[in-house]
C-alpha positions as CSV (number, residue, x, y, z in Angstrom):
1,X,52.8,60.5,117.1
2,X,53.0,62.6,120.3
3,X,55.7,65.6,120.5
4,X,55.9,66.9,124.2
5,X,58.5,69.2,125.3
6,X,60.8,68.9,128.3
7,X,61.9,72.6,129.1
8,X,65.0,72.7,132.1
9,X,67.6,75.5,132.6
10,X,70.1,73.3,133.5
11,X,70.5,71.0,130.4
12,X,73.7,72.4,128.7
13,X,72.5,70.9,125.3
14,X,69.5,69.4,123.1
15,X,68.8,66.1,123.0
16,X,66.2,63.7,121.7
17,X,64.6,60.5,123.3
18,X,62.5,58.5,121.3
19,X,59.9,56.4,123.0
20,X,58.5,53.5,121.3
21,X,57.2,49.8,122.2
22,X,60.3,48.3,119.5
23,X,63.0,49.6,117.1
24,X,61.8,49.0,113.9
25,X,62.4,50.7,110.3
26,X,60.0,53.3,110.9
27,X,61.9,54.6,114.2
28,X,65.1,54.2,112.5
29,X,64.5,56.1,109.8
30,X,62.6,59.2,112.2
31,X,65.8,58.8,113.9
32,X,67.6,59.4,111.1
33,X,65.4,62.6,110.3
34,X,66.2,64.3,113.5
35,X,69.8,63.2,113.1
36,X,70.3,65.2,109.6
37,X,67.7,68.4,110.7
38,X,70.2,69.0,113.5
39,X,73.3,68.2,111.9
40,X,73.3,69.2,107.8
41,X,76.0,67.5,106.1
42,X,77.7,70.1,103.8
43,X,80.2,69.2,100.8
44,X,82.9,72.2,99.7
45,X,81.8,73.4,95.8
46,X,83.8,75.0,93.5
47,X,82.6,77.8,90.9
48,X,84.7,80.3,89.1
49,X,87.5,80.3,91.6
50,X,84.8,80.8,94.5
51,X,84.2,78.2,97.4
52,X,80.7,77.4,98.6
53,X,80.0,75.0,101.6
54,X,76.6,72.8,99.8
55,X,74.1,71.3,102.5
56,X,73.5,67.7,100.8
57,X,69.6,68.9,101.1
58,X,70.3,71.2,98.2
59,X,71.9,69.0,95.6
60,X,69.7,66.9,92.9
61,X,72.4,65.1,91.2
62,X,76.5,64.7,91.6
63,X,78.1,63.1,88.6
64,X,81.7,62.2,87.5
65,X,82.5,64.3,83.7
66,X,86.4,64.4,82.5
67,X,88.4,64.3,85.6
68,X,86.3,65.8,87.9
69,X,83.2,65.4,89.6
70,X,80.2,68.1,89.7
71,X,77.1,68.4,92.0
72,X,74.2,70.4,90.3
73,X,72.0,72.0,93.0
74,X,68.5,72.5,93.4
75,X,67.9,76.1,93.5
76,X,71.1,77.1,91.2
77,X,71.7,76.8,87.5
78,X,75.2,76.9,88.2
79,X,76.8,73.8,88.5
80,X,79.9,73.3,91.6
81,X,83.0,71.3,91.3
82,X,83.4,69.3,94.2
83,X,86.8,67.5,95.6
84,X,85.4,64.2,97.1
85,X,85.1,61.2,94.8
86,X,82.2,59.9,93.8
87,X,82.9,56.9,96.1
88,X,83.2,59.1,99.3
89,X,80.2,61.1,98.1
90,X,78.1,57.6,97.7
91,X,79.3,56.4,101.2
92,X,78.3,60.5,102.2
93,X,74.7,60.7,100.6
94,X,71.6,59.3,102.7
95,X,70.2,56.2,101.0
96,X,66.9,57.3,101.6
97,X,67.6,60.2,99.6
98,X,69.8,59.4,97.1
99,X,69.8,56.6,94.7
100,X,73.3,55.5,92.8
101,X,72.0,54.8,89.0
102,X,75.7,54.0,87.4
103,X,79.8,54.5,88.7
104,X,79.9,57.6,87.9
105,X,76.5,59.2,88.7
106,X,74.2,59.6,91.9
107,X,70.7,61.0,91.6
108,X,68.5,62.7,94.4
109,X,65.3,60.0,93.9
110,X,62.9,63.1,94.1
111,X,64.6,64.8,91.3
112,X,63.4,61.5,89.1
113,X,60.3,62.5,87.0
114,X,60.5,58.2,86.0
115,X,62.2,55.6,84.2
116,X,61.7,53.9,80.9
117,X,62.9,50.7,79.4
118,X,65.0,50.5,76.8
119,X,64.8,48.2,73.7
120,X,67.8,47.5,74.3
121,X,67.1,46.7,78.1
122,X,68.5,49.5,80.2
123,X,66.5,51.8,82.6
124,X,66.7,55.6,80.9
125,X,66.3,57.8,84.1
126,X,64.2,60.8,83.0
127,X,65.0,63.7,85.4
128,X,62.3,66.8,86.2
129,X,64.8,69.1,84.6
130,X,63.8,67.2,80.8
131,X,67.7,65.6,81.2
132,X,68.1,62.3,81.1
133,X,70.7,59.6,81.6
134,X,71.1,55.6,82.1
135,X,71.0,53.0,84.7
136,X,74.0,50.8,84.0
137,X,73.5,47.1,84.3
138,X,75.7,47.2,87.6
139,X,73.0,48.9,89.0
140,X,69.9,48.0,87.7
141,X,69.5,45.2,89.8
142,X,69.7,47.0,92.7
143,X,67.4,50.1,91.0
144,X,65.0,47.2,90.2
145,X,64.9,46.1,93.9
146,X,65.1,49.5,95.7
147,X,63.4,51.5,93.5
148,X,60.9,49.7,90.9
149,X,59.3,47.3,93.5
């Protein structure tokens, strides 16, 4: 890939041109790239009555406990209580980034260490932090296609 700059005084803002022979998933997805470096999405986090805006970069797994659901972050120990649903989060998350294993939990894929079959048939989803949790059978078939190719 070439990178060339296009330096002018009189452009009011950045912008990026991709120039390719055709669209395909490979320019999509550089697209996509440049889209998210220049605009973070952030999610509001709540910790002992303190408010923290959370780039989605930083979080390895959000997850639905009791009423609420919680985002644990990469860099943190703490653990943030966030307002969206898990629904709105899902819709939210990059796909490329984020894999949904059950209703109630989404996991950042790089935070997976690996999965293991159950005797019992489910995917157990090891994470790097020696935590683990399930696939549920809604979504193992989609985790089976996505993910274990």
């Amino acid at each position: 890939m070439k990178i060339t700059y296009d330096l002018s005084v009189k452009l009011l803002s950045t912008f990026v041109t991709i120039h390719t022979a055709h669209q395909d998933a490979q320019t999509n997805a550089l697209a996509q790239a440049i889209q998210q470096a220049a605009e973070p999405l952030t999610v509001i986090g709540h910790s002992n009555k303190r408010r923290r805006a959370i780039p989605i970069y930083t979080i390895n797994r959000c997850y639905h406990e009791g009423k609420h659901v919680y985002c644990e972050l990469v860099d943190d120990s703490e653990r943030y209580q966030l307002s969206q649903p898990i629904y709105q989060l899902a819709d939210l998350l990059p796909t490329n980034l984020f894999l949904r294993v059950s209703q109630s939990e989404i996991i950042r894929i790089a935070f997976i260490k690996n999965f293991s079959l159950t005797k019992a048939g489910m995917y157990q989803v090891n994470l790097r932090d020696g935590t683990t949790t399930f696939a549920s059978r809604r979504y193992t078939q989609k985790l089976r296609k996505d993910v274990l190719k």
